[in-house]
LOTITI-383518 format. One record per residue (C-alpha): residue number from 1; residue in one letter; z, x negated, y. Coordinates in pm, whole numbers, plus 50000, padded with zeros to 5 digits. Layout:
FIKOL   seq   type      pz      px      py
FIKOL   NUM      a       Z       X       Y
...
This chain:
FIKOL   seq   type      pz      px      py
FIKOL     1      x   91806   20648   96873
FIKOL     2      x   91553   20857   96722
FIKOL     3      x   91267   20603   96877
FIKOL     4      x   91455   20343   96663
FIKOL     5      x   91478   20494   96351
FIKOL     6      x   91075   20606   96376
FIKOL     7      x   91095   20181   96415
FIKOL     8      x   91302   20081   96159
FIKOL     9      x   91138   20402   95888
FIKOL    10      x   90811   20194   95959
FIKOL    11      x   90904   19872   95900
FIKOL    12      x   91130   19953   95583
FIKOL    13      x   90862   20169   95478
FIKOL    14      x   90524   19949   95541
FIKOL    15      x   90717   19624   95509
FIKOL    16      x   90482   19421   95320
FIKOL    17      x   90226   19530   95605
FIKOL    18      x   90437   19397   95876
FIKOL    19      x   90540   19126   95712
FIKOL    20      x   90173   19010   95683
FIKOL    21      x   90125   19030   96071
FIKOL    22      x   90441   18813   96086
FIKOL    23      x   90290   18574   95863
FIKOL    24      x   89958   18516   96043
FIKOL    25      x   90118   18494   96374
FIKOL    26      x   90271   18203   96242
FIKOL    27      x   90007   18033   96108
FIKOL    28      x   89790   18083   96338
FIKOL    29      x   89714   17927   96695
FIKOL    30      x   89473   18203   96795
FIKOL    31      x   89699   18473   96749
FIKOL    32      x   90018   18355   96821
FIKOL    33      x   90072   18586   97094
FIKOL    34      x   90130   18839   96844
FIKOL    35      x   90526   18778   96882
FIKOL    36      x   90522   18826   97280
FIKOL    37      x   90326   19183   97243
FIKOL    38      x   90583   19421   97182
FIKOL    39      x   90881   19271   97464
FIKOL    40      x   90550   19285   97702
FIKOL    41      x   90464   19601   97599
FIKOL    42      x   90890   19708   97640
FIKOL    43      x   90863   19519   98022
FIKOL    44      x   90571   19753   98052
FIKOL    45      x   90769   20078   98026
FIKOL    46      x   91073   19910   98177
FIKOL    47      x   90862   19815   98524
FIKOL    48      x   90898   20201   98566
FIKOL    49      x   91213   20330   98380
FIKOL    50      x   91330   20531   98693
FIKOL    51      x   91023   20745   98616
FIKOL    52      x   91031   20764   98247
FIKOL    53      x   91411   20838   98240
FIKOL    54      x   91367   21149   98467
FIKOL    55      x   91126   21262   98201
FIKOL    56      x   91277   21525   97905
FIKOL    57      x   91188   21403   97553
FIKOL    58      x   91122   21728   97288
FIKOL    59      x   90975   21665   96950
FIKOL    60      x   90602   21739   96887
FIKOL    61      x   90456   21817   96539
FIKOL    62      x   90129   21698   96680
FIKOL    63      x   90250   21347   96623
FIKOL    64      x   90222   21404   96207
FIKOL    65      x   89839   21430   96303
FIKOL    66      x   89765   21082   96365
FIKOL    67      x   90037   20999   96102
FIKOL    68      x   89862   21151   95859
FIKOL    69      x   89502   21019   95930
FIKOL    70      x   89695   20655   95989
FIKOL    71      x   89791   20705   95664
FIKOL    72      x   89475   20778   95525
FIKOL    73      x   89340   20458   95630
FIKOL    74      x   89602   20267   95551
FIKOL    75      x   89604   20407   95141
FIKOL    76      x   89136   20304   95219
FIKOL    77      x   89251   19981   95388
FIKOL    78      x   89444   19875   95079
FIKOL    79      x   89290   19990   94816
FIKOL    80      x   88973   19797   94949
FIKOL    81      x   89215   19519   95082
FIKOL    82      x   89070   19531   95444
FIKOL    83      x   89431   19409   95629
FIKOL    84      x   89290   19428   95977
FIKOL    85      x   89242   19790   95894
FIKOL    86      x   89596   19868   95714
FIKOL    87      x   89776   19659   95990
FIKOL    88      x   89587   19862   96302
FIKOL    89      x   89687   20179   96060
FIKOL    90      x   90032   20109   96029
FIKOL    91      x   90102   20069   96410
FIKOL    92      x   89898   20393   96490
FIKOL    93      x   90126   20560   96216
FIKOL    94      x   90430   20411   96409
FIKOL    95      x   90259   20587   96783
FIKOL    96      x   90230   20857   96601
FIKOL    97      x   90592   20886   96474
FIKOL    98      x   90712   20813   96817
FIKOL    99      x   90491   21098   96988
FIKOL   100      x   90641   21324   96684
FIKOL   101      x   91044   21187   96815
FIKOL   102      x   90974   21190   97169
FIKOL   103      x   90725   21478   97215
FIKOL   104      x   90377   21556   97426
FIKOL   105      x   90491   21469   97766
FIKOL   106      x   90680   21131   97726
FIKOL   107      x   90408   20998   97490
FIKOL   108      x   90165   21090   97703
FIKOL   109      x   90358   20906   98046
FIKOL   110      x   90391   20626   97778
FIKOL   111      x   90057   20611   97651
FIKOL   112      x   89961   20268   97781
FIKOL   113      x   90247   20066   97722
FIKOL   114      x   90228   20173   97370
FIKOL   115      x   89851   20143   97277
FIKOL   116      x   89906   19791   97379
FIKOL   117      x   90115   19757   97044
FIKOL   118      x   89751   19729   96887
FIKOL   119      x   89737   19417   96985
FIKOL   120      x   89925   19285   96771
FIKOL   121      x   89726   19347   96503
FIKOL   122      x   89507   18997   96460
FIKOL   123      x   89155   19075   96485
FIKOL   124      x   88821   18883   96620
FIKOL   125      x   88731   18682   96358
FIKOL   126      x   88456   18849   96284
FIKOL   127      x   88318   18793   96567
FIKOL   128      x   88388   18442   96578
FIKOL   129      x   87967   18354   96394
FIKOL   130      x   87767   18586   96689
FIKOL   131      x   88013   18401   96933
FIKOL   132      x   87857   18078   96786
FIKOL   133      x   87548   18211   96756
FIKOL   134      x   87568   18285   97131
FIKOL   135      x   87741   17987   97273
FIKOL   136      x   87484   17768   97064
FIKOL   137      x   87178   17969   97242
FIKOL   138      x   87281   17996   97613
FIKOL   139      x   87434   17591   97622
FIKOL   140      x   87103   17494   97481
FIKOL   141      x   86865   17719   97741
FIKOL   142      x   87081   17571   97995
FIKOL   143      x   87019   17197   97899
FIKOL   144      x   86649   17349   97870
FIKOL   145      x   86632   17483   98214
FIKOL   146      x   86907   17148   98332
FIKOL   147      x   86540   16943   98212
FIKOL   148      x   86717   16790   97915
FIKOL   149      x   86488   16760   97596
FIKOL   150      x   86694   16903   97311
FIKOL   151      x   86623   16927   96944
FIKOL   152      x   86836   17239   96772
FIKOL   153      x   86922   17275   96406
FIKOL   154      x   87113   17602   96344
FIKOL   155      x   87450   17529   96548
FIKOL   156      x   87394   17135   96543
FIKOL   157      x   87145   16992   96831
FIKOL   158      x   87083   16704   96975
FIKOL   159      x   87005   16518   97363
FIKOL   160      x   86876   16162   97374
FIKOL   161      x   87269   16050   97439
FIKOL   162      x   87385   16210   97125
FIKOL   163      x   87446   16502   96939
FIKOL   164      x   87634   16796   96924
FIKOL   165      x   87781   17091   96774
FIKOL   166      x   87918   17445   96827
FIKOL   167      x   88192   17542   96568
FIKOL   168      x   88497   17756   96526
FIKOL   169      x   88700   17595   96840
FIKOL   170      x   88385   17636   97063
FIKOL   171      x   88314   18042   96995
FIKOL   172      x   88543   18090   97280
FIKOL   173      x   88766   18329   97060
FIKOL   174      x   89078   18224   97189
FIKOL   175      x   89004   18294   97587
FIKOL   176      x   88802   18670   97478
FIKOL   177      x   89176   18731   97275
FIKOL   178      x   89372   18593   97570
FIKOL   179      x   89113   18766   97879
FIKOL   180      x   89121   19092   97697
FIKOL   181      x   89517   19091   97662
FIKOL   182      x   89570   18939   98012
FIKOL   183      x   89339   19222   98133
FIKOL   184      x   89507   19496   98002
FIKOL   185      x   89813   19419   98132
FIKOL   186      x   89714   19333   98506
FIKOL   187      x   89490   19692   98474
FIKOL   188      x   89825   19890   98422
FIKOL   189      x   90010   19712   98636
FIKOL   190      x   89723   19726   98943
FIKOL   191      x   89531   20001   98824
FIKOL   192      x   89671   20437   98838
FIKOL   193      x   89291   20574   98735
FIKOL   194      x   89166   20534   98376
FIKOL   195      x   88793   20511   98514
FIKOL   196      x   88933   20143   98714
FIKOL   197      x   89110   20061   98408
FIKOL   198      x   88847   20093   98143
FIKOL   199      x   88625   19919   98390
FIKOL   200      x   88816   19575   98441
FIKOL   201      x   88878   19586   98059
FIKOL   202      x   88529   19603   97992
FIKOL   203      x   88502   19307   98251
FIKOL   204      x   88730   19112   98090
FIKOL   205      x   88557   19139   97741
FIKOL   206      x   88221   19009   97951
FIKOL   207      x   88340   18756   98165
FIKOL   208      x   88514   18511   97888
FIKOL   209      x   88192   18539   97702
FIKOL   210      x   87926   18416   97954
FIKOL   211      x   88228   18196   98103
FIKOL   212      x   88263   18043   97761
FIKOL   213      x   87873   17966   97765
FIKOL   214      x   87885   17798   98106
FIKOL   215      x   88212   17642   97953
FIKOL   216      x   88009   17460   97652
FIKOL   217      x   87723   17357   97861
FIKOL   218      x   87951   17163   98129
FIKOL   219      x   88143   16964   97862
FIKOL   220      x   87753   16881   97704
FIKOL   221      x   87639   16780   98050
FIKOL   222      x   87977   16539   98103
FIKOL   223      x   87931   16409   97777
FIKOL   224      x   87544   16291   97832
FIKOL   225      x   87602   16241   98229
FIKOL   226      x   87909   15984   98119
FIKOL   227      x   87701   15864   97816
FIKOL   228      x   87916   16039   97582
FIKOL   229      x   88264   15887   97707
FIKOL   230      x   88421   16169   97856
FIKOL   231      x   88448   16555   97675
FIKOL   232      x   88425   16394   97346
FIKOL   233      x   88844   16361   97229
FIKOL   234      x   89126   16562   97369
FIKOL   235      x   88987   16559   97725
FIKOL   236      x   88736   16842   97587
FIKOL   237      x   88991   17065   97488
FIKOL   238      x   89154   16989   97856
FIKOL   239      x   88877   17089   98024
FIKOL   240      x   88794   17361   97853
FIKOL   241      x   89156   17489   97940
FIKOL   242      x   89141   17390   98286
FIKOL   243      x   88838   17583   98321
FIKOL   244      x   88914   17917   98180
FIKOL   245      x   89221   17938   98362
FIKOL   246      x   89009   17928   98677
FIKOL   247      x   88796   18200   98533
FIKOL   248      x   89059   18399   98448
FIKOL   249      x   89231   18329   98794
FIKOL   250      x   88918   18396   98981
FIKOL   251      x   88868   18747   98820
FIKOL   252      x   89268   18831   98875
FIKOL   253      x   89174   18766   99245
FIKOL   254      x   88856   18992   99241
FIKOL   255      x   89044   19274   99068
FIKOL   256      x   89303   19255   99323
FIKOL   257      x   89062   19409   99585
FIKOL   258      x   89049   19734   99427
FIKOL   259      x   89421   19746   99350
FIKOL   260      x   89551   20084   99410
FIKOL   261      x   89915   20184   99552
FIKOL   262      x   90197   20128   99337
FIKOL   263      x   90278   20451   99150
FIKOL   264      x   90582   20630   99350
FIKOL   265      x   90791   20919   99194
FIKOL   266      x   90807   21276   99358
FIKOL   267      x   91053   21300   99611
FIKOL   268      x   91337   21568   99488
FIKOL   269      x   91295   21545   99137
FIKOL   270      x   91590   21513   98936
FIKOL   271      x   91723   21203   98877
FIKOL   272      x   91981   21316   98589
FIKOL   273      x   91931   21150   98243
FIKOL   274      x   91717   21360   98022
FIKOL   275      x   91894   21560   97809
FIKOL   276      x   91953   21421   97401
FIKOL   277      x   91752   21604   97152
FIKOL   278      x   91929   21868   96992
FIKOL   279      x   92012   21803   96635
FIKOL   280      x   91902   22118   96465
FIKOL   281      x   91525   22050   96625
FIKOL   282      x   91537   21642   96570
FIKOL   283      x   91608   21607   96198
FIKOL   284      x   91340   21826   96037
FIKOL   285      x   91105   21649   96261
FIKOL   286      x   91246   21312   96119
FIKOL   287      x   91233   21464   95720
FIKOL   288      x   90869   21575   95830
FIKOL   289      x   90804   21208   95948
FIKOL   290      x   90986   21055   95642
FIKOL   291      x   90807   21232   95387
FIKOL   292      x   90424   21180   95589
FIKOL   293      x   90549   20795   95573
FIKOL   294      x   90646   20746   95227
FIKOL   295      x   90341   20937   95082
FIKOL   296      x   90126   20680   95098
FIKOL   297      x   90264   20368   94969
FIKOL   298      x   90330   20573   94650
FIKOL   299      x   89957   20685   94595
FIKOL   300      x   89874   20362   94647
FIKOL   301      x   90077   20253   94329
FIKOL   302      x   89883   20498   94145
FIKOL   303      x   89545   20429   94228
FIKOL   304      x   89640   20061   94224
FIKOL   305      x   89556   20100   93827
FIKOL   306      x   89231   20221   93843
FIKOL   307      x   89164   19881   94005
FIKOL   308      x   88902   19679   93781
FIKOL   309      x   88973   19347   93629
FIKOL   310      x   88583   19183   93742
FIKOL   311      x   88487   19012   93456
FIKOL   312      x   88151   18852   93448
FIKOL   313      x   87961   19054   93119
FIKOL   314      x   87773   18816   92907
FIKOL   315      x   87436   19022   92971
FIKOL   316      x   87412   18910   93299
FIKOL   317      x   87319   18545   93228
FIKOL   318      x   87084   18619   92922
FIKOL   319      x   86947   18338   92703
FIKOL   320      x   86533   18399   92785
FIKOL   321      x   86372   18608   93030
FIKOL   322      x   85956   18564   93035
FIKOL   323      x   85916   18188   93091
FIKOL   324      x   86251   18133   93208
FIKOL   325      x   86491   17949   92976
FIKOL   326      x   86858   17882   93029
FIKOL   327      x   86940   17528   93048
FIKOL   328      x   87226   17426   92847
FIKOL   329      x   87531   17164   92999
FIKOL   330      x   87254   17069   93268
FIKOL   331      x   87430   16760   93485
FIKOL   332      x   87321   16798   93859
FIKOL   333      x   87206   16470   94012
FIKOL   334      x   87463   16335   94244
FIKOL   335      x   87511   16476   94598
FIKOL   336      x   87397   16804   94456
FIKOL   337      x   87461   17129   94621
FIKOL   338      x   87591   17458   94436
FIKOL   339      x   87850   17752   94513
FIKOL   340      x   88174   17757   94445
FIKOL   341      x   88488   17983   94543
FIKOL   342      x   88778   17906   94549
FIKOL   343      x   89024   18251   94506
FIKOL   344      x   88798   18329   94221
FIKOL   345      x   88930   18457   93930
FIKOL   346      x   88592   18380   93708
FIKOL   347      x   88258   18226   93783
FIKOL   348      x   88013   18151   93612
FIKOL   349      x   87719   17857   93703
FIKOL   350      x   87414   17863   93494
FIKOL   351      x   87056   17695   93553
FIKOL   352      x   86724   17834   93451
FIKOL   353      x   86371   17665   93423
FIKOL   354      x   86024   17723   93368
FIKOL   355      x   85734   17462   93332
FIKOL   356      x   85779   17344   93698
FIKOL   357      x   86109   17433   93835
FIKOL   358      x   86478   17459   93854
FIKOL   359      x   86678   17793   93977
FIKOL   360      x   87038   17829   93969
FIKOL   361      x   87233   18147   93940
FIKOL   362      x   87636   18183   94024
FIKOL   363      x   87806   18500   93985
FIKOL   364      x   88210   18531   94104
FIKOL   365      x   88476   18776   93996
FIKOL   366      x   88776   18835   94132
FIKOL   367      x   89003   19029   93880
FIKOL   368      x   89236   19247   94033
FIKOL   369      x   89197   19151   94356
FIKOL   370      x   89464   19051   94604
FIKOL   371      x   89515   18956   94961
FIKOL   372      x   89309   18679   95030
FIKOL   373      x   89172   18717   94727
FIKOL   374      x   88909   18954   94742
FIKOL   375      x   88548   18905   94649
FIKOL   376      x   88465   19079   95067
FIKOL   377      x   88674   18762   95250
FIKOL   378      x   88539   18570   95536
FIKOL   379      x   88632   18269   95361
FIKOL   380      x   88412   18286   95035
FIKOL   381      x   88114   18119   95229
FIKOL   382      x   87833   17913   95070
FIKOL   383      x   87950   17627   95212
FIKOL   384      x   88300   17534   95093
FIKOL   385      x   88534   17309   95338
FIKOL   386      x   88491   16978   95044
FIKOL   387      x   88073   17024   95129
FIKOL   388      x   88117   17052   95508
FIKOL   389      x   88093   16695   95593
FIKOL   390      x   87709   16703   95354
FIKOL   391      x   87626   17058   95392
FIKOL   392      x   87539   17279   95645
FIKOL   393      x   87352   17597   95713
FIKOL   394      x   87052   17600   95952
FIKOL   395      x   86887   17895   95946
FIKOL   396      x   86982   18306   95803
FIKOL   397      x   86780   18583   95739
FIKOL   398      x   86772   18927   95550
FIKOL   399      x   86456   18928   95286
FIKOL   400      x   86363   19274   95174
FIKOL   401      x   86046   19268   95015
FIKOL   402      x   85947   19382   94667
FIKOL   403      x   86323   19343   94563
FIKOL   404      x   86537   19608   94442
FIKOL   405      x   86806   19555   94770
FIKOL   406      x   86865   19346   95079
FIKOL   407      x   86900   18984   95000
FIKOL   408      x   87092   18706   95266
FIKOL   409      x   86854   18463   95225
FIKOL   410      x   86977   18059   95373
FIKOL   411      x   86850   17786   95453
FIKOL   412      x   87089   17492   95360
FIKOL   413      x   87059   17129   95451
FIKOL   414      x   87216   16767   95378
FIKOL   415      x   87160   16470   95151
FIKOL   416      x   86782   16433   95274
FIKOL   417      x   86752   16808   95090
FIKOL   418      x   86654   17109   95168
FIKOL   419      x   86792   17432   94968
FIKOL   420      x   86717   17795   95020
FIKOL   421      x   86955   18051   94857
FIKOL   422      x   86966   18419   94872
FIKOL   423      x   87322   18602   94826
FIKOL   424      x   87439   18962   94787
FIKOL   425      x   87740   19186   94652
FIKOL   426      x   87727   19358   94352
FIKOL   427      x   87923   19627   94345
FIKOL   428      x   87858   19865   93997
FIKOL   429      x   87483   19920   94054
FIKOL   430      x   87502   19909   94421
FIKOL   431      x   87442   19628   94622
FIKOL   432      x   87479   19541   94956
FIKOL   433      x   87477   19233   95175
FIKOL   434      x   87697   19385   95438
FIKOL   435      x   88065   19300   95395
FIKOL   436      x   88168   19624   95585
FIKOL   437      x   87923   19840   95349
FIKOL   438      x   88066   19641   95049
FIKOL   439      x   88418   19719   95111
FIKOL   440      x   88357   20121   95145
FIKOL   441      x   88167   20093   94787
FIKOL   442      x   88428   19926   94637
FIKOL   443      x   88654   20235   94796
FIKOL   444      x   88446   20448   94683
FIKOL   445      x   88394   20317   94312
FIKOL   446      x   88778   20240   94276
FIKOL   447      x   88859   20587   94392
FIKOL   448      x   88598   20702   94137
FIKOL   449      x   88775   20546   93876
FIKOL   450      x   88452   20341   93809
FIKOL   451      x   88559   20013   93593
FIKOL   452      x   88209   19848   93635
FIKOL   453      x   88253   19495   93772
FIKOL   454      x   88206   19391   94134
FIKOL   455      x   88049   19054   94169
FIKOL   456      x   87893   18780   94388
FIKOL   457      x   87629   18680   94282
FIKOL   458      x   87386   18330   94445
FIKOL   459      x   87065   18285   94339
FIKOL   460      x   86897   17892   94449
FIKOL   461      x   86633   17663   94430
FIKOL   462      x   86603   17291   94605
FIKOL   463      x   86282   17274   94842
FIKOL   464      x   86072   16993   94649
FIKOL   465      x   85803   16953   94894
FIKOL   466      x   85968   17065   95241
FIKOL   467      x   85719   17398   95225
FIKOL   468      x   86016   17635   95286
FIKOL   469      x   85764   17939   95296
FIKOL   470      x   85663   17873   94915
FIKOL   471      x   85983   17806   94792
FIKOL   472      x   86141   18126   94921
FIKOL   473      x   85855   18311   94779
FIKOL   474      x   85907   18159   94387
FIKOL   475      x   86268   18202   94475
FIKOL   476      x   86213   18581   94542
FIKOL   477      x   86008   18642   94224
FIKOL   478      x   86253   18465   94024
FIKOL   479      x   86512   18697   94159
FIKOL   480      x   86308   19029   94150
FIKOL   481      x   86240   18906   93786
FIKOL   482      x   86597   18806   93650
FIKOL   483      x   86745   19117   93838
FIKOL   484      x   86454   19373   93615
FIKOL   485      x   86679   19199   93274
FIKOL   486      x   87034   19282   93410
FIKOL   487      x   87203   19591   93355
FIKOL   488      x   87297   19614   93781
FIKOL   489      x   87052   19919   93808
């Protein structure tokens, strides 16, 4: 009973947190599985109940420790609205409150079945652009070394029978998700030593990778070997499937030769049904949990109002700067390109010009944020789903020089143009084009009780003559120039 109020404090406490994990296993395909996770991880513990019964639960103040630093991170995660981070805190919180209930040496019996609560927590998108990036490289050196001529342009190429492309579907997130979950199941189930464990996980976080690779180039080869009539509609997805459940059977079936004995309980040992806690011990232990809980959701009221509203100050788009001059209510030729986000609270788009050319600046506030709101979001990318079907990135790199910070500089493509943009956060009078880096300033600054506003901010110019190289450069002097007016620094 104890084990279930620890449960039910957590989700009455953290509810909105919960709920959110809820809401994105519903709505999304890749991590569905986030409903089967905790009856697995139960059927774990339950595929060896006549061991963990014998076993004598005692409560454990060590528990409040990773309670407490859960709880940290959770008040960090939402301040800065990182929900990855306050989700994977709030189930660590709830291990921690059920080491605290059931004490040192049932936790520790039960340490497997219930680390594999964290994954329910939906993460990997991140990773989904290197697992382009990747999949994009090794299918094309394959055609390469295959003795297919192949023309790349960022993750877009091209054979002689037609042309292809590596997006979201084809990173291969869904099989690393469903390899790495698989995995750690059939290593507790076949595995006793941590050293054979932690070595088929880290197999399993390989093998759906390079399988994934070798997964992308076989659909490209059926697709030119069939003159693009098969592994073009549904039948892509189907082999695809097909495909990695071979992989995944094939490395089950590998694994199985190290297997060690099933795990087999002393003989003798008492078989009597642990004895209940004893009240007088259990119920400070639960106020001690209660009040470690409840802490944090009410700091994060208070600091809540330090939050800054992100307003875009007037300064930062001045009238005149050396030869620049803002134009007024300039209308973009049709089949233009220029930012725009969507969960932003204000933006502002204004155009500058000097004898010869045309740079745009667009800075974006988001107020107070919220979830899936916030000016650090995944989906606040240069190219907005209404441009995808013109626009498209081809190239990214980091430019450095003579500029006050890093700048994302990339190259974007469509309409028979050519436009190079460089992109940062602004965050006070730091900057930083690292979304992970962004987030802890904005911790930082909000815990600071610092009101100055954190931006945005997209600085662009369309490549007139296809010379890339002297484009960027004006680009980067217009920058280094506009940035020396502003108040950022």
């Amino acid at each position: 009973m104890a084990v279930v109020f620890t449960v039910a404090l957590s989700v009455g406490v953290f509810f909105p947190t919960w709920a959110s994990l809820v809401e994105i296993w519903r709505h999304s395909e890749t991590y569905t599985h986030g409903f089967i996770i905790a009856p697995i991880s139960l059927w774990l513990v339950c595929t060896q109940k006549n061991h963990w019964f014998r076993l004598t639960p005692n409560v454990s103040y060590l528990g409040l420790l990773p309670v407490i630093v859960g709880g940290f991170f959770w008040l960090a995660a939402s301040l800065s609205h990182v929900l990855a981070a306050e989700q994977f805190a709030t189930i660590i919180m709830l291990l921690g409150g059920v080491w605290v209930v059931l004490g040192n040496t049932v936790t520790h019996a039960l340490v497997f079945p219930l680390c594999f609560l964290l994954f329910m927590v939906p993460v990997g998108e991140d990773l989904i652009p290197p697992l382009i990036e990747f999949t994009a490289t090794f299918t094309v050196a394959l055609l390469r070394l295959t003795g297919l001529p192949v023309y790349r342009e960022g993750n877009f190429f091209t054979l002689t029978s037609g042309s292809w492309s590596v997006v979201e579907a084809c990173s291969g997130i869904n099989y690393l998700i469903a390899s790495i979950t698989l995995g750690f199941v059939y290593a507790y189930l076949n595995y006793s030593s941590y050293w054979k464990r932690g070595v088929f996980l880290l197999i399993s976080v390989i093998v759906p990778i390079i399988a994934n690779g070798f997964r992308a180039y076989l659909i490209v080869m059926i697709g030119h070997l069939s003159n693009m009539t098969l592994a073009v509609g549904v039948d892509h997805l189907i082999y695809g499937g097909i495909f990695f459940g071979l992989v995944i059977l094939l490395l089950f079936y590998l694994g199985s030769f190290w297997r060690d004995p099933p795990y087999t309980p002393i003989v003798g040992f008492q078989t009597k049904q642990a004895p209940r806690h004893k009240q007088q011990v259990l119920y400070p232990a639960i106020a001690s949990l209660s009040i470690c809980f409840m802490a944090w959701p009410v700091s994060l009221e208070w600091l809540s109002t330090l939050q800054p509203e992100n307003r875009i100050p007037a300064e930062f788009m001045p009238q005149n700067f050396q030869n620049w001059h803002k134009i007024e209510n300039l209308q973009q030729p049709n089949g233009s390109w220029q930012p725009h986000f969507d969960t932003a609270v204000d933006q502002r788009t204004e155009f500058y010009r000097n004898e010869q050319e045309t740079v745009g600046i667009h800075i974006a506030g988001f107020g107070k944020e919220q979830q899936g709101r916030e000016l650090v979001n995944s989906q606040n990318t240069l190219i907005n789903p209404r441009q995808a079907n013109e626009w498209r990135v081809i190239d990214h790199s980091i430019v450095a020089a003579t500029l006050p910070q890093h700048l994302k500089k990339s190259v974007i493509s469509g309409n028979d143009r050519q436009i190079i943009a460089y992109e940062w956060y602004q965050i006070g009078n730091k900057t930083s084009i690292n979304p992970y880096q962004a987030k802890l300033m904005q911790l930082l600054k909000r815990v600071a009780a610092d009101e100055r506003p954190e931006l945005k901010i997209v600085v662009w110019q369309e490549v007139p003559d296809k010379n890339l190289a002297k484009t960027a450069s004006k680009l980067r002097e217009f920058t280094k120039t506009w940035l020396n007016q502003t108040r950022f620094f």
